[in-house]
Structure formats: C-alpha cells, structure tokens
N, C-alpha and C positions, 0 to 999 in steps of 0.2 A: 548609558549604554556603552558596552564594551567597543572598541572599534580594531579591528582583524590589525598584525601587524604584517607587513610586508613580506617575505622570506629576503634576507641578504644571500649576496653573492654565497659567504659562508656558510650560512644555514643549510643550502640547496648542496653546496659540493661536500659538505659532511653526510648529508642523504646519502648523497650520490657514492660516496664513500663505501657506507653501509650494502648499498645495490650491490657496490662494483664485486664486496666480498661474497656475498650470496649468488653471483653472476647473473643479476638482471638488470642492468648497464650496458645499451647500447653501445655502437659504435659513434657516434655522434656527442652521446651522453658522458663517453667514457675519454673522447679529447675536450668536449670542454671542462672536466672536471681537471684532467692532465693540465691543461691552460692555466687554469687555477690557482694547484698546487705550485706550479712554475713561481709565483708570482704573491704566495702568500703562506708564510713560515708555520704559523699557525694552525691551516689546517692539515699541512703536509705532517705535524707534528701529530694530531689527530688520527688522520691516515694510520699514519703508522702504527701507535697505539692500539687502535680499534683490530687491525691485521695482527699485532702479535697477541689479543688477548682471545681474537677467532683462532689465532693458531694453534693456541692452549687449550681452549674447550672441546677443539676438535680431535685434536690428538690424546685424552684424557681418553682411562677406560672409564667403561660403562659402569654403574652399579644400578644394582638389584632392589628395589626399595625394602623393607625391613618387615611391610605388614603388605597382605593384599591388598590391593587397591578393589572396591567394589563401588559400583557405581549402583545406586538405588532402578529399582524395576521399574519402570512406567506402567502407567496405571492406565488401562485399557476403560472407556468410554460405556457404560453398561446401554442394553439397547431400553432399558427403561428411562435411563437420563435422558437417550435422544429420542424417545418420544413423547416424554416432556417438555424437553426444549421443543418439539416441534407443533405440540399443542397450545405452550404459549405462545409463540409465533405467529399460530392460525387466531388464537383469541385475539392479539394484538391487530394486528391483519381486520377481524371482522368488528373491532371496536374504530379502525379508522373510519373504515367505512359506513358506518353506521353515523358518526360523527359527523364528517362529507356529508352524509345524503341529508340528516337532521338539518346542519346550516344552508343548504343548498333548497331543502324543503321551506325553510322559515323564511328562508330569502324569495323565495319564488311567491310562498302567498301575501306578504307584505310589500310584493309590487303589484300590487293594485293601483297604487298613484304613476306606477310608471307609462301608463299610455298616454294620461293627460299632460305628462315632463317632457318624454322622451319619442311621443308618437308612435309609441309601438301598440300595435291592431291587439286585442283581444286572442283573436285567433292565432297571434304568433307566440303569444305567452302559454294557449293552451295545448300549442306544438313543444312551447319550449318545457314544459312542465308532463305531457308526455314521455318528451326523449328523455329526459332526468331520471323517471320515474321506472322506463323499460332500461337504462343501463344499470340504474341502480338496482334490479330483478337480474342482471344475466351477471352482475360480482356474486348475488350468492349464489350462484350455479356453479357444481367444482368444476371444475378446469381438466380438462383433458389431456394427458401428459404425453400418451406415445399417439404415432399415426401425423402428428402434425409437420410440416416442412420444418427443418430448420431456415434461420434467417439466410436469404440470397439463395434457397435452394427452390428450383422450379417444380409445380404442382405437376403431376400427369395428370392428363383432361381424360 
C-alpha cells in the first residue's frame, strides 16, 4: 500500500507560487510564502520562472484554431427507454417482495416448533402471520403519489 507523502515547506510555497499568479493567495498565505522565499534560493528561483513564463502566455496573441471545433450532440433520453427502465424497476421492485413475503411465509409455517422453544401462544403466531399476510396485500396496492403530506409537513384535520 502506497503511503501519502507529506507536502514540504517547498512543495506548498511553489503552490502557493502558482495561487499568488492567478491571484488566489491570501494575505496570510502570500507572507508566508514571502517568508519562504526570503529563506530558500530555490524556490525563489522557481518563483520567478513560473511569473516570466505566465508573463509570456499572457501577453501572446490569441489564435484562431484552423478547423471548427464541434462538440458532438447529446443524445436526448426517448420516453420509450424511460418507460422501460421504469417497468423494469417496477418488475424488480414486485420480484423482491414477492421474495420477502415467500421467506417470511416459509418462516412463519415452519414455526410450529416455536411455541413449545420459545413459549410463544398459538394465538400470537396467528396475529403474527395475519399482520404479514395484510402488509404483504397493501405492497401490492399502488401507491398514491399526490394529495399525501410531505415529510415534517402538518395534516389539516
């Protein structure tokens, strides 16, 4: 595994270098880099460099490229894809739950041993295989999209 190398003093005031010409170098940023330079031949040597060769790109005229530049079309989304993609979605969607209820089905009549394990009453198994049984009826019910509160917004009574 790679392990990140530190930035030196150097590395950061050569940044800092670069910032200072594009003028996004604080005040703060742009005496400690001062400090630096004071103090280290090297990057003052850098410095300078890097200022005369912005000073040459910047003062160059412009040219005109030689062929048009065309940038390809984007390709617009047909509404037959997205209701494709939205019927597999819904098939995906009513294959989990169908899934769910099937393990949740098999799990439920295969504790029959669990009363005499776990002490749990008959009657509470025949509650718990009810409510299973009416959630898994109100997923395939569609879903109602407008008219409903959004979340943290208060019902009027």
């Amino acid at each position: 595994m790679l392990t990140p190398v530190p930035p030196t003093d150097c590395m950061l005031a050569r940044e800092s270098a670069s910032a200072r010409l594009d003028g996004e170098l604080s005040e703060l940023e742009s005496a400690r880099l001062d400090a630096h330079l004071r103090g280290c031949g090297e990057c003052r040597a850098f410095t300078d460099e890097i200022a005369a060769v912005a000073g040459k790109l910047r003062a160059a005229a412009l040219e005109r490229p030689g062929q048009p530049v065309v940038l390809p079309r984007r390709r617009a989304l047909s509404s037959a894809r997205i209701q494709v993609a939205a019927a597999a979605a819904a098939v995906a969607v009513a294959a989990a739950a169908a899934i769910s209820s099937f393990t949740l089905g098999h799990a439920l009549t295969t504790a029959h041993t669990l009363p005499a394990i776990h002490g749990i009453g008959e009657s509470d198994l025949a509650s718990l295989r009810a409510d299973s049984a009416e959630q898994h009826l109100l997923l395939l019910l569609p879903q109602p999209t407008h008219g409903l509160p959004r979340p943290g917004q208060l019902e009027a009574v």
